[in-house]
C-alpha positions in Angstrom: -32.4 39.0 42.0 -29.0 39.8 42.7 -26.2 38.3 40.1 -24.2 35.6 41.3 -20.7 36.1 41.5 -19.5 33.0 42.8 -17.3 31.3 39.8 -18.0 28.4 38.3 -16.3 25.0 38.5 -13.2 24.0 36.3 -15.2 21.7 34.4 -18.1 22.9 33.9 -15.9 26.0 32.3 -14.5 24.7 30.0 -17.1 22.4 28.8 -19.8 25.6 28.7 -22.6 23.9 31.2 -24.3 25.4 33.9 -23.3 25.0 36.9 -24.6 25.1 40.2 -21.6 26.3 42.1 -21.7 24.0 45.0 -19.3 21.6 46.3 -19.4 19.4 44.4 -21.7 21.0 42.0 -24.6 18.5 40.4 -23.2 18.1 37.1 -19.7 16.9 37.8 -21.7 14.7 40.3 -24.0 13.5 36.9 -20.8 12.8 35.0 -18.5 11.5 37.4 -15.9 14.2 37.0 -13.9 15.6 39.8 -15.0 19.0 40.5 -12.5 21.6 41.3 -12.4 25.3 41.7 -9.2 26.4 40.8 -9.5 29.0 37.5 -8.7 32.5 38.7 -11.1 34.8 36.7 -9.0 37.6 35.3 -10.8 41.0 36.3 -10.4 44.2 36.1 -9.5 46.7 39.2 -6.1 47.2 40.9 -3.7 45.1 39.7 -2.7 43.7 42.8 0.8 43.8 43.9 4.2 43.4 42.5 6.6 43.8 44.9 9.5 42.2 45.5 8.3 39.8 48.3 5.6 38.6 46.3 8.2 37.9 43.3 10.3 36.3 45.8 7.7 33.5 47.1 6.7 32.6 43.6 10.1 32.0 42.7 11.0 29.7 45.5 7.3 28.2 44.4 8.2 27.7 41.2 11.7 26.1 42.3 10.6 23.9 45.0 8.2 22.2 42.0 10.6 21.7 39.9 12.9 20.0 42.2 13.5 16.1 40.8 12.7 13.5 42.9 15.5 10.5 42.6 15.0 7.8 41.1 15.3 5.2 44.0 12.6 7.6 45.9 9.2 6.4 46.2 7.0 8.5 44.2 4.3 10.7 46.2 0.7 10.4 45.2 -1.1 12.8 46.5 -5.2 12.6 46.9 -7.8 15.3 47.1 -10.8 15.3 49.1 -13.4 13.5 46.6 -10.9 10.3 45.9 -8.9 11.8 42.9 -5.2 11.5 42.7 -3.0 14.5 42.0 -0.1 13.6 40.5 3.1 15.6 41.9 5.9 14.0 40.1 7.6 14.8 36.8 8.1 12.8 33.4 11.9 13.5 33.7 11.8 11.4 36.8 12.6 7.7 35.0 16.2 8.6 34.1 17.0 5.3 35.7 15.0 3.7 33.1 16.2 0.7 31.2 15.4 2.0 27.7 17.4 5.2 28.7 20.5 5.3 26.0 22.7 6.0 28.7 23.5 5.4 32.7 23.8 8.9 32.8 20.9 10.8 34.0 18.6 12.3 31.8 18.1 16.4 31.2 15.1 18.0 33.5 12.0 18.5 30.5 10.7 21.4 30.5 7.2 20.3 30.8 6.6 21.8 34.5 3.0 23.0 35.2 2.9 23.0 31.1 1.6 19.7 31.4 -2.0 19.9 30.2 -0.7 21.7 26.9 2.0 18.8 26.4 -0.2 16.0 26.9 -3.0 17.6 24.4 -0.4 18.4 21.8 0.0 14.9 21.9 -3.5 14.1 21.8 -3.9 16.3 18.4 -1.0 14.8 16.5 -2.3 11.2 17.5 -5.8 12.1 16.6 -4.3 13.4 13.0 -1.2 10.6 11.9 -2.4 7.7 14.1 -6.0 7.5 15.0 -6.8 6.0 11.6 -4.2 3.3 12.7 -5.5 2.5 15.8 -9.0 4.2 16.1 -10.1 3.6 19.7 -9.6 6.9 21.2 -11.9 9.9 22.1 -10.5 12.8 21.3 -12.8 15.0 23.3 -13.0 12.7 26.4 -8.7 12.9 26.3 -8.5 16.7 26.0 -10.9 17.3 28.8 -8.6 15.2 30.7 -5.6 16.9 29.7 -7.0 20.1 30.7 -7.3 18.2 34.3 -4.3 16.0 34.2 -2.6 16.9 37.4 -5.9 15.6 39.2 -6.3 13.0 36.9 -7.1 8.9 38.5 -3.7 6.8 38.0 -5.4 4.8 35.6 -6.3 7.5 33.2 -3.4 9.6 33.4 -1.2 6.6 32.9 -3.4 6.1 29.6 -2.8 10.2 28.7 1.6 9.1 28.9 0.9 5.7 27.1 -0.4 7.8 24.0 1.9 10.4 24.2 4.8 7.6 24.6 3.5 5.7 21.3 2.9 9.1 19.2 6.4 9.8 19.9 8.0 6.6 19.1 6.0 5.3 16.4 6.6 8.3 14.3 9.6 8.8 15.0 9.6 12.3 16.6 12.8 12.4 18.8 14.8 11.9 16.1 17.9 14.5 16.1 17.7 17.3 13.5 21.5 16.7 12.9 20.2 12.9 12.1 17.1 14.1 9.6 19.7 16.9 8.1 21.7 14.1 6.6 18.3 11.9 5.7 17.3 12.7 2.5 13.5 13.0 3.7 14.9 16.0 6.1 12.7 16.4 8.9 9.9 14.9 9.7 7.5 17.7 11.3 8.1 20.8 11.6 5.6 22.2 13.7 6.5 23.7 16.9 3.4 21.3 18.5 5.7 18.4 17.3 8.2 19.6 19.9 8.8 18.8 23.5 12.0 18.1 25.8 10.3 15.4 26.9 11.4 12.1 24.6 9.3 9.3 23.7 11.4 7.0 26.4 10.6 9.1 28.8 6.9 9.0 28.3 7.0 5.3 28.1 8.8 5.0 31.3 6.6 6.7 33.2 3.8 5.5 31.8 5.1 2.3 33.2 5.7 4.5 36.4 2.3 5.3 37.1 1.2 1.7 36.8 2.9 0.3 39.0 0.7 1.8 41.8 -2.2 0.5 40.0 -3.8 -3.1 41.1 -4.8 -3.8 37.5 -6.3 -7.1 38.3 -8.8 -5.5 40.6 -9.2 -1.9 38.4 -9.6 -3.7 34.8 -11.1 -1.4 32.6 -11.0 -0.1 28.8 -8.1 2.5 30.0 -6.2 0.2 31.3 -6.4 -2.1 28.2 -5.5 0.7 26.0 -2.6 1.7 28.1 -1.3 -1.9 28.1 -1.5 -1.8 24.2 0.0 1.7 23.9 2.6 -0.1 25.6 3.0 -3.2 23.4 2.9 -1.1 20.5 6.0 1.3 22.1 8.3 -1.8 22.7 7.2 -3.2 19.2 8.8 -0.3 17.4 11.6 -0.3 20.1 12.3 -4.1 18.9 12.0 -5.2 22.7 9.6 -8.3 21.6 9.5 -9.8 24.9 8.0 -6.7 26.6 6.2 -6.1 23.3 4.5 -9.3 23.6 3.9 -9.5 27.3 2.1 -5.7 27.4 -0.2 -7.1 24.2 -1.3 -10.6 26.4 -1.8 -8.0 29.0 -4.4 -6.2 27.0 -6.0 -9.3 25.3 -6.5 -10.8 29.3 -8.4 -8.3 30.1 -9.9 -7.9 27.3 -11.4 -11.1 27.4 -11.8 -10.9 30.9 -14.2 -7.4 30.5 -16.1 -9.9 27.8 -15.0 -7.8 24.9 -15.0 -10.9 22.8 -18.3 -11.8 24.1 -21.2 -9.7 23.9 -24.1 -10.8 25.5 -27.1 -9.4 27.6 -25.1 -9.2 30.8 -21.9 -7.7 29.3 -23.4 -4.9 27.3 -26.0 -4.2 30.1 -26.1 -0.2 30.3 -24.4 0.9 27.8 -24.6 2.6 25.0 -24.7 2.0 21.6 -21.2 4.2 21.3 -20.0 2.1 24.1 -20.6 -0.8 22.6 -19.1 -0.1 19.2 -16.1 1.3 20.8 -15.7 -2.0 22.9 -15.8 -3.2 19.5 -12.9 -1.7 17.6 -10.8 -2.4 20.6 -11.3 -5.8 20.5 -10.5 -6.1 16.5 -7.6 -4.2 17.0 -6.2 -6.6 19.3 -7.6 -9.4 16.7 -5.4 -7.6 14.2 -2.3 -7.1 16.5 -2.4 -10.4 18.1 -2.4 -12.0 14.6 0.4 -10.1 13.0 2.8 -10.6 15.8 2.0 -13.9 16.6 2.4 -14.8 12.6 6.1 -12.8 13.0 7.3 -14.4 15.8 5.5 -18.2 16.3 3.1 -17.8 18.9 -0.3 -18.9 19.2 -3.6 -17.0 19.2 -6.7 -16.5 21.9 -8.7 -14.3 20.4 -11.4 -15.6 17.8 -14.0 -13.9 15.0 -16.9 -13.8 17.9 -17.7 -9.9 17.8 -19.7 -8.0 14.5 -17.4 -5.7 12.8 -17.7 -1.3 13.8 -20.1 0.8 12.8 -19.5 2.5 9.7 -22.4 4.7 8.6 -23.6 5.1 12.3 -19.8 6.3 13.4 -18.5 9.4 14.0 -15.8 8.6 11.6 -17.4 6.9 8.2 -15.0 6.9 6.4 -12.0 5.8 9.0 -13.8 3.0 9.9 -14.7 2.2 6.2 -11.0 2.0 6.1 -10.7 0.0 9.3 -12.7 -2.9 8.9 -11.6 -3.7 5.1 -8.2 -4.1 6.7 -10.2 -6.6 9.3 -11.3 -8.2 6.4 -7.6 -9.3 5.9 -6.8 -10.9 8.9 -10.1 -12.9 9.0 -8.4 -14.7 6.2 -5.8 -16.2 8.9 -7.9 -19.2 10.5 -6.6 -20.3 14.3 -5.4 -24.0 12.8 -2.6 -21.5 11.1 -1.2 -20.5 14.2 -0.4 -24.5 15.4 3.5 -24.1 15.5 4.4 -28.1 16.2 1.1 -30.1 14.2 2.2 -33.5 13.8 3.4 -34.9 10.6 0.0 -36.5 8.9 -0.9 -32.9 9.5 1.4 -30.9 7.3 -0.5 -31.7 4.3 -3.8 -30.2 5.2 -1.9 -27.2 6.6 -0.3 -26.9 3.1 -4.0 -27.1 1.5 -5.2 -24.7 4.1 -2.4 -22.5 3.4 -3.4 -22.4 -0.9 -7.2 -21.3 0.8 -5.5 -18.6 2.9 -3.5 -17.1 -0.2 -7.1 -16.9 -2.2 -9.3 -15.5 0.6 -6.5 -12.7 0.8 -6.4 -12.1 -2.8 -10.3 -11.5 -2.4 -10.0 -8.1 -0.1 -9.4 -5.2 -2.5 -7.5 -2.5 -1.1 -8.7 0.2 -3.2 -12.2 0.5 -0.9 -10.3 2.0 1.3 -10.6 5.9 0.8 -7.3 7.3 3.0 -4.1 7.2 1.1 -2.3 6.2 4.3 -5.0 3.0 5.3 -4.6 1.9 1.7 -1.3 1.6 1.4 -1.3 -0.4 4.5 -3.6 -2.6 3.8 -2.1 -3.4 0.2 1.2 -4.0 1.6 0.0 -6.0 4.9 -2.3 -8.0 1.8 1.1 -9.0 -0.2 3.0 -9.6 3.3 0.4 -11.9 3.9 0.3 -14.2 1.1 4.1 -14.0 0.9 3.9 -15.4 4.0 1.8 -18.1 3.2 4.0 -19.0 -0.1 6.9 -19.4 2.4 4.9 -21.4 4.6 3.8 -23.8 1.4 7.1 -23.2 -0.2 8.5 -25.0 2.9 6.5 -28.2 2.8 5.9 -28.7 -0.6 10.3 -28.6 -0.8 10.0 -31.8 1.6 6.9 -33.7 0.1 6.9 -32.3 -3.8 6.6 -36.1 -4.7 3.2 -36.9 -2.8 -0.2 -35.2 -3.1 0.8 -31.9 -2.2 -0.2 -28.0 -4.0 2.9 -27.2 -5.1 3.3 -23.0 -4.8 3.4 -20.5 -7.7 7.2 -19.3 -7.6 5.5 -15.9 -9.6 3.7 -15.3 -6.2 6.6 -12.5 -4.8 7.1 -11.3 -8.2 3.4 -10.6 -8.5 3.3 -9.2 -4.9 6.5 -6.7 -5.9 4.6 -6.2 -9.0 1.5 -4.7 -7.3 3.1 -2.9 -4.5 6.3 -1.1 -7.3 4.1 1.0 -7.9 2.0 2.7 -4.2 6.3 2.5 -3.2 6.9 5.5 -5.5 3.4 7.5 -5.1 2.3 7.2 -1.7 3.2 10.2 0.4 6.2 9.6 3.1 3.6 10.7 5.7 1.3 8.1 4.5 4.1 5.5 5.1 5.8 7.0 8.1 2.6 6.8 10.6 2.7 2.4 10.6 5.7 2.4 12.2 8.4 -0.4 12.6 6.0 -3.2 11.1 5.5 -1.6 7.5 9.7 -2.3 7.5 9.7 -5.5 8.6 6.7 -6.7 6.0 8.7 -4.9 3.1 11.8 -6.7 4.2 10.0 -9.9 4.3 9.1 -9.4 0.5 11.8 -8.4 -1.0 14.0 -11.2 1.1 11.3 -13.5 -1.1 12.0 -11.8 -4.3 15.7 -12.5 -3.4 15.3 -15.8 -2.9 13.4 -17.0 -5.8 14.6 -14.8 -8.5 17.5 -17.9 -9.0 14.7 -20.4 -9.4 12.4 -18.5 -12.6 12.9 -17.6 -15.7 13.2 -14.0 -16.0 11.7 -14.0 -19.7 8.0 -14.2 -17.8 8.8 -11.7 -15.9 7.4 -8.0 -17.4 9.7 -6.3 -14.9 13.2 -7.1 -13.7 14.6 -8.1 -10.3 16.3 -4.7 -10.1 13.0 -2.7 -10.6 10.9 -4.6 -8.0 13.4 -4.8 -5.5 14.7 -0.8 -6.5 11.2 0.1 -5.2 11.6 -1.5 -2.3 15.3 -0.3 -1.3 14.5 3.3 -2.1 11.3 2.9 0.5 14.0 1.2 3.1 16.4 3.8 2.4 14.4 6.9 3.8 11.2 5.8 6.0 10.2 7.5 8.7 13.4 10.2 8.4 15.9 7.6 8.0 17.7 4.2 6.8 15.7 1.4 8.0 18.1 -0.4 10.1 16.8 -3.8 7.8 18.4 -2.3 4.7 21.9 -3.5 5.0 20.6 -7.2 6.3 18.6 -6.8 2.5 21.1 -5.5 0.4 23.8 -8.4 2.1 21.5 -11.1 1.1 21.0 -9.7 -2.2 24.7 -10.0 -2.9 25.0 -13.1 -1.4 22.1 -15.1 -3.7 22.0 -12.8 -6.4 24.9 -10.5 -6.8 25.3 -7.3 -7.6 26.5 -8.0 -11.3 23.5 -10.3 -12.2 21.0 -7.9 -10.4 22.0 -5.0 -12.7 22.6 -2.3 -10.4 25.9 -0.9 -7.8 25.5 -3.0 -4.9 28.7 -1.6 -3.7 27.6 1.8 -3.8 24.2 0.9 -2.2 25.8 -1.2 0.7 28.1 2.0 1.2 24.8 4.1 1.3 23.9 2.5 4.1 27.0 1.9 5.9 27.4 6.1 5.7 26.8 7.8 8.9 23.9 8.9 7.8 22.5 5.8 9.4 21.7 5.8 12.7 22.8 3.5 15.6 19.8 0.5 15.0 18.2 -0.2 18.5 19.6 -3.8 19.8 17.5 -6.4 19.5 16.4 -8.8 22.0 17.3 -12.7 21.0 14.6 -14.7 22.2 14.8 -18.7 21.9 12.2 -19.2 19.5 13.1 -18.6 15.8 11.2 -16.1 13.6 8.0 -16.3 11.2 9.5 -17.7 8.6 12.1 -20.3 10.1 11.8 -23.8 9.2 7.8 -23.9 9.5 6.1 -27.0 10.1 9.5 -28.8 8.7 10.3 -32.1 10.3 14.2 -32.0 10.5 14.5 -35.4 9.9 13.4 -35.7 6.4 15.5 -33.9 3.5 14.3 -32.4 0.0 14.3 -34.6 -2.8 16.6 -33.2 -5.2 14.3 -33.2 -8.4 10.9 -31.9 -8.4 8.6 -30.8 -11.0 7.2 -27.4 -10.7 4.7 -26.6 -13.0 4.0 -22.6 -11.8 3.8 -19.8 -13.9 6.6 -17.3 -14.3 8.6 -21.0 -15.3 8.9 -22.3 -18.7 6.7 -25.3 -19.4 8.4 -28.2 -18.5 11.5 -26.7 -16.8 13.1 -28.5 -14.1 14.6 -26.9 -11.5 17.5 -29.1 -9.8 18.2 -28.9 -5.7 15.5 -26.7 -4.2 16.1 -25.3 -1.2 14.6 -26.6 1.4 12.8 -23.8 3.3 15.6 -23.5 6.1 18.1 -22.8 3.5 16.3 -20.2 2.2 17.8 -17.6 4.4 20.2 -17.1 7.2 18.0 -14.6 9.1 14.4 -13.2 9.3 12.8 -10.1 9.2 13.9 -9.6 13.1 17.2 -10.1 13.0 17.3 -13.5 14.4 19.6 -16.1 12.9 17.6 -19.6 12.1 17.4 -22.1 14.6 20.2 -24.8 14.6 
């Protein structure tokens, strides 16, 4: 029988199936791939020619696809015979982009027909910093599309720029080398896969791009919920909470809409036992996500506990999911009746009792059965976040109604949170802490404001370290995190001067605060002001009522039988929060 020398399909090349050469061949058909033929085998013979015409055409090729379209030009979407898309635009078309630094126009990338090898780059690094983060991505699935991307659906090449947007932003990578020279962690990555003319912002925006020619409400799928929370989780670390917020209802819609809170008979009908576990760690990552932001900025919740927990021994990755669902474990703590941002007054009290519950259920999850440094750092520092948060939140009612039945809080609470964190601060790896992003600043913020705040108010002979020590820890993390100042460090070090002062607080607050005024420090990204106030403004405080001015406290870290004189009332506790945002009037 003679040997048959027609090629094989793309796909079923580079996967290393057989292939039945027709058009389209049977196993792209079986897998709902698009089959394409364009791989030109590399044999040998003549060489073919070189001359100067055929030099000439490839260079006006080569020119005419690298031409940019303008931005006010409609973008051209080409389709194939079978129904696929093939995208003929480039990333560097969004200079027009709102996020852009600048009116002026951005450079031309030099990603080109180099964008397969781009787009998988990406996929590796996310796959190695972030996946344990967010663990709901495919790794082989993405590079097999990556290796097709220019004939890629909308939907799922939207999802490949989404990833590539959030590896970029959330760790950092644009960042200038002349920027990472002067930080004292230097530069971040050094690989040469870390590099690419093509910027985080740039990804993002046309990421957005490609959506827009998408009828999500009548294409809903996984994708296109993982593409709206790459999205959310972009404008998160970009601090623009209104997008961040609206891209994360986005994906929750949907999510609820495809019954991933739901599973029943008819919504896991045909499918797999992987599809159904992956439908799984989508929807607790949006459990975790929606709780977290909703608990920073005062919004309420949809989602509730009605899904079992990931495989761990059954997945392809034990021990990230090990990792993964003791964080869960966290936020199961938080019940829905916390996230009831105007409860009426008779109220307040069982929301303070509720609170006391929250602050014990947290102290229950042990962060060391985590196995990855990185995943248990964040889930010890997320744990002490937590149940500072809840302090404030009985701190604040307790100032109001100290003389009725009420649990008064522990004022040792942030010292014991600063106590147990001192120490992962100065021995967790900067990659470990680099990969989580904007929100590992903001939660260390939010503790160390508490330490600030409180230190005044106990006795500092219970205390078996010092102000200075807890809080050191924490303004050496702030000083250098993910290659640079965090731009929250001189809102800390202000208030610390302010309520504390540098004298009393035993180290050079002048020299710290000119640290971090040094141009070293990079432009902070402006911050949207939105009307509500932050997490920990005022909560559930009628404005009507004022603090008593004595109150007995009997907490530990407090000599027995110390009065403390004029409370704060929880307003007064601080001029701004963890965003930015001053308190509401």
């Amino acid at each position: 029988m003679p040997p048959n020398t027609q090629p094989v399909c793309d796909n079923c090349r580079l996967r290393k199936t057989k292939c039945d050469r027709a058009v389209p061949c049977s196993t792209c058909v079986a897998c709902d791939l698009p089959c394409q033929y364009r791989h030109n085998l590399q044999r040998r013979g003549p060489k073919g020619g070189k001359g100067r015409r055929l030099a000439l055409i490839k260079d006006n090729l080569a020119k005419e696809a690298a031409v940019q379209i303008p931005p006010d030009a409609p973008r051209s979407t080409q389709f194939t015979s079978g129904g696929v898309s093939s995208h003929h635009f480039l990333i560097s078309d969004v200079g027009s982009s709102p996020l852009s630094p600048s009116p002026s126009p951005l450079p031309a990338p030099d990603i080109g027909y180099d964008v397969a090898s781009t787009l998988a780059n990406h996929v590796k690094i996310f796959m190695t910093y972030l996946f344990p983060v967010m663990p709901v991505a495919d790794e082989m699935a993405l590079m097999a599309d990556c290796a097709a991307a220019r004939s890629l659906a909308p939907s799922r090449f939207a999802l490949l720029l989404a990833l590539a947007a959030v590896t970029r932003i959330q760790l950092r990578l644009d960042q200038s080398e002349e920027n990472a020279a002067h930080s004292e962690g230097g530069i971040l990555y050094d690989d040469d896969a870390f590099k690419s003319s093509t910027t985080g912002v740039q990804f993002l925006a046309a990421a957005e791009d490609v959506r827009q020619k998408i009828d999500i409400a009548d294409t809903m799928s996984e994708d296109a919920i993982l593409t709206s929370f790459f999205l959310f989780v972009c404008y998160g670390n970009l601090e623009k909470y209104k997008k961040a917020w609206f891209y994360l209802n986005q994906s929750i819609s949907m999510a609820i809409l495809l019954e991933l809170d739901n599973e029943t008979a008819e919504s896991t009908a045909g499918l797999t036992d992987k599809d159904i576990d992956r439908r799984r760690r989508i929807f607790w990552l949006l459990f975790i996500s929606e709780r977290t932001y909703a608990l920073q900025r005062r919004l309420p919740v949809l989602l509730r506990r009605t899904v079992p927990k990931p495989q761990i021994f059954d997945s392809d990755y034990p021990i990230i999911m090990n990792d993964f669902v003791n964080h869960v474990h966290l936020f199961e703590s938080l019940p829905p009746e916390l996230y009831d941002w105007q409860p009426k007054s008779s109220d307040l009290t069982a929301i303070s009792y509720l609170g006391q519950r929250v602050i014990q259920a947290l102290s229950a999850v042990q962060p060391q059965d985590s196995v990855l440094e990185s995943q248990q750092f964040d889930t010890l520092i997320t744990q002490h976040w937590l149940r500072v948060t809840m302090w404030r939140l009985t701190c604040g009612i307790a100032a109001q109604y100290c003389g009725g039945p009420m649990p008064l809080p522990e004022l040792s609470l942030p010292y014991d949170a600063g106590s147990s964190i001192m120490s992962s601060l100065t021995t967790v790896s900067t990659a470990s802490k680099n990969r989580h992003g904007i929100s590992l600043e903001q939660k260390l913020f939010d503790i160390g404001t508490s330490l600030i705040e409180v230190t005044p108010l106990a006795s500092p002979n219970a205390m078996l370290l010092g102000p200075q020590d807890l809080l050191g820890a924490i303004v050496s993390t702030l000083r250098c995190i993910r290659g640079r100042a965090s731009h929250l460090l001189p809102r800390l070090l202000e208030h610390s001067d302010e309520h504390i002062g540098s004298t009393k607080l035993g180290w050079g607050m002048d020299m710290q605060l000119s640290m971090s005024l040094s141009p070293m420090r990079p432009v902070p990204v402006e911050c949207e002001e939105l009307d509500s106030v932050g997490a920990f403004d005022a909560l559930y405080l009628p404005q009507s009522e004022e603090a008593p001015e004595i109150c007995d406290l009997h907490c530990t870290g407090m000599d027995p039988g110390e009065r403390v004189t004029e409370l704060p009332s929880y307003p007064e506790m601080r001029t701004h929060n963890s965003l930015g945002e001053p308190f509401g009037e």
